[in-house]
C-alpha positions as CSV (number, residue, x, y, z in Angstrom):
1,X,58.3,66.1,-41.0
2,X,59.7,69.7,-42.2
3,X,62.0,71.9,-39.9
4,X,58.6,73.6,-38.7
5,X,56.3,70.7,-37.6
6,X,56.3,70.2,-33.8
7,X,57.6,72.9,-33.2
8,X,55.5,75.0,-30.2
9,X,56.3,78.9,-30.1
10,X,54.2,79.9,-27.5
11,X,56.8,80.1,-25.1
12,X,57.1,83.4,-22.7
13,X,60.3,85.4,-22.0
14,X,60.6,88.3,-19.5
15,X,63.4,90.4,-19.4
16,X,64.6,92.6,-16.8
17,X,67.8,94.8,-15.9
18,X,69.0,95.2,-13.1
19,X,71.7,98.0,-11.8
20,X,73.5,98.8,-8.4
21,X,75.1,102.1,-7.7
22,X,75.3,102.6,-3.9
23,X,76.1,99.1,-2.4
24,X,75.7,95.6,-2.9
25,X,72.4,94.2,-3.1
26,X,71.1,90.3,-2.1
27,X,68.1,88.1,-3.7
28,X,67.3,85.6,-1.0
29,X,67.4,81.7,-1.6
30,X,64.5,81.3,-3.9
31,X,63.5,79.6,-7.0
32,X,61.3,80.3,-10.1
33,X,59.2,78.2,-12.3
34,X,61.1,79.3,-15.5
35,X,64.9,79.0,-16.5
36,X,66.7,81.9,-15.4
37,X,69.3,83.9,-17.7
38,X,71.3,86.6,-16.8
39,X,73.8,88.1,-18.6
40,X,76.7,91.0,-16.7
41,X,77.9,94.4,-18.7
42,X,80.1,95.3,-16.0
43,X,80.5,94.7,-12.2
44,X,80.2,91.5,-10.9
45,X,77.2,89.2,-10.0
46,X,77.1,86.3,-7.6
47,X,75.2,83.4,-7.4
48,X,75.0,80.4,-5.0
49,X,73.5,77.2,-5.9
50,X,73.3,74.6,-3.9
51,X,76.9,74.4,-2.1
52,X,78.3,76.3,-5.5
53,X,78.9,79.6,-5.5
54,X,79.5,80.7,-9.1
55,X,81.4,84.1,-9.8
56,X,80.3,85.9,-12.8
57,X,82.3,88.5,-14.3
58,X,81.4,91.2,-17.0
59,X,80.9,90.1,-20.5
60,X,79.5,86.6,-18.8
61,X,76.0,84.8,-19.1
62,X,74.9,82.4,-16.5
63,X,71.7,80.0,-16.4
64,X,69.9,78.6,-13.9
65,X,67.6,76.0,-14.5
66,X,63.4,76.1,-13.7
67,X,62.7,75.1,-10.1
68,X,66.3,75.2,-9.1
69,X,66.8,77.2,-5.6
70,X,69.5,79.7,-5.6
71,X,70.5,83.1,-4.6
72,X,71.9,86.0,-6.4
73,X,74.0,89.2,-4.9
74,X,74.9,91.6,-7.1
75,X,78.1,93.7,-6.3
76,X,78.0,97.7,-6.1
77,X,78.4,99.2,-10.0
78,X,77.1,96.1,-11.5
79,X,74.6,96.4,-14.4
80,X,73.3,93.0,-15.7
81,X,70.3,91.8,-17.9
């Protein structure tokens, strides 16, 4: 089978900035049916998953896998992806 058999490209990717200037801002506990990326350019994100609450500093990715409840708080000045 070459490199390119099997292989399915019909996948969908959304992307989406978000910024915070005046204070902090929290994303309830959710979940979504696709893996979640996010990426930080400066400030500071926060996520909790499960009983883990993961600290993610600029220059930092963090993924969340599909159906996975957590909930995301993004620090005043922080501009992520």
């Amino acid at each position: 089978m070459s490199p390119r058999e099997g292989v399915g490209l019909n996948a969908v990717s959304r992307v989406r900035g978000w910024a915070r200037g005046v204070g902090p801002t929290v994303h309830p506990l959710g979940f979504h049916s696709d893996v979640e990326l996010a990426w930080v350019e400066r400030g500071e994100l926060t996520y909790r998953v499960g009983r883990q609450t993961l600290e993610v500093p600029p220059g930092s990715v963090v993924v969340i896998p599909a159906e996975v409840e957590h909930a995301t708080e993004l620090a005043r000045g922080t501009k992520t992806g």
